[in-house]
Steps between C-alpha positions, in 0.01 A plus 500: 500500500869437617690744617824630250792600621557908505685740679220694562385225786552645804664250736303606796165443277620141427560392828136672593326233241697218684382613836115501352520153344659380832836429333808378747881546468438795232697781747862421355371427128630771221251631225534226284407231765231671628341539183573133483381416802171677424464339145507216652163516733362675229540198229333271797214731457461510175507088476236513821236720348573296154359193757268694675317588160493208398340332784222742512147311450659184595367224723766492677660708774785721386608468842511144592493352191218247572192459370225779673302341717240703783595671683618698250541902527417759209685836417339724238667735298391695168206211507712219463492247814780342643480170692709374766536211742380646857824336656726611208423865494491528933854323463618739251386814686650333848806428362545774226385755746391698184115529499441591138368280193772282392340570166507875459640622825200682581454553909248241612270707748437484863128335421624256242836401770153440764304293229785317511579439826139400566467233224801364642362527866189302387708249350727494802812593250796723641461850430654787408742726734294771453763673755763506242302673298603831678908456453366443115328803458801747681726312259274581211502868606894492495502322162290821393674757614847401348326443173392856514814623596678301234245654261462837635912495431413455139257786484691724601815417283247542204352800632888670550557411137434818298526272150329163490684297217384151358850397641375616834168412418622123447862417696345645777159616595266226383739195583533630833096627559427143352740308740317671813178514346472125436622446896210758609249274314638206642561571880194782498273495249177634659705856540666457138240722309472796743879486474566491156262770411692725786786491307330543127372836700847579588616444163279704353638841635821424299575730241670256202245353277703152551308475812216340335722181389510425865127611621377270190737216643340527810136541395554193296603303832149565655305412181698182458519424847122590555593706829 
C-alpha cells in the first residue's frame, strides 16, 4: 500500500523509512517528496514480487533468466522449492550483499550459505564473501531498531489518546502501523511475529473499546502473512 499524504507524518519518521530502504539525496526533501520518494521504491516492489510470483515453479532461474541447468541451488520455504542457477544466486548475494531469499526475503542460514559455498568449491565456482556477511547482519540490527522506534512512537501516541475515534482509528493509527509494519516484514521478518504480538499486548491495557479495531488489524497481519 502507498503511502497518502497527511499531516500526521512526522517528517523525522519519513526520512527514517528512506534511511532503511537505503534511499540517497532524501535530507533536503519536504513531506510531500519524501512520501514521493518512498512511493516510488515501494511501486518497484510491488511490480518485483508481481514477477517474483510469477516465476515461482519455473524452469528457469528468476535470477539469471536462463534456462536451470546443474548446478543448480534449492531454497525451501512453506514447502514450496525454489531453484536457482549456482552462479546466479552466489552473484546475487556477492554483489547484493543481502543474504536473504530473493523470493521471500527470508535470512538464508549460516549452513545453507556453507552448502553453498561447498557445491561451488567442488565445482571450482567463485564463492560467496561470507565476510560480508557480518556488516549485513549489524545493518540488519540497525534496520530493526529504527523500525521499533518508529513503531514504538505510534504506541505510545495511541496509548496517550484517552478517546480512540474511527477518524483516529483510520487517518492515523492503522495507515501509519501498516506503513512500518509492512517494512518490518520486509527488512526483518523472522522477528515480525514476536513483535507484533508485543504491541497487541500493549494495546490491550488501553481503556477505549476502539482498541480492538487496531489489535484485530494486527492479528489479521499474522494470519495473512502466516508469521
Amino acid at each position: 500500500m502507498l503511502i497518502q499524504y497527511s499531516n500526521l507524518y512526522k517528517i523525522q519518521n519519513l526520512k527514517k523509512l528512506c534511511k532503511i530502504n537505503h534511499l540517497k539525496n532524501y535530507s533536503k526533501l519536504n513531506k510531500l517528496q519524501l512520501i514521493n520518494h518512498i512511493n516510488s521504491l515501494k511501486a518497484v516492489c510491488f511490480i518485483q514480487q508481481f514477477m517474483r510470483r510469477k516465476w515461482i515453479g519455473s524452469e528457469v532461474c528468476p535470477i539469471t533468466l536462463d534456462t536451470l541447468e546443474y548446478p543448480f541451488i534449492s531454497l525451501k520455504n512453506k514447502n514450496k522449492l525454489r531453484y536457482y542457477s549456482l552462479d546466479g544466486l552466489i552473484g546475487y548475494y556477492n554483489s547484493s550483499k543481502d543474504f536473504r531469499d530473493p523470493f521471500t526475503k527470508e535470512t538464508i542460514t549460516p549452513e545453507k550459505i556453507k552448502e553453498i559455498n561447498t557445491l561451488a568449491k567442488f565445482y571450482k565456482k567463485k564463492q560467496i564473501n561470507i565476510s560480508q556477511r557480518n556488516n549485513i547482519s549489524l545493518q540488519r540490527r540497525t534496520e530493526l531498531l529504527t523500525i521499533l522506534c518508529c513503531l514504538n512512537d505510534i504506541i505510545n501516541n495511541i496509548m496517550s489518546t484517552a478517546v480512540i475515534t474511527s477518524e483516529y482509528i483510520y487517518n492515523f493509527a492503522i495507515p501509519q502501523i501498516m506503513t512500518y509494519v509492512y517494512y518490518l516484514l520486509i527488512r526483518c521478518r523472522q522477528q515480525a511475529r514476536s513483535i507484533v504480538q508485543h504491541f497487541i499486548d500493549i494495546l490491550e491495557r488501553h481503556n477505549d473499546i476502539n482498541k480492538y479495531h487496531i489489535i484485530n488489524y494486527l492479528v489479521g497481519i499474522m494470519i495473512n502473512e502466516d508469521i
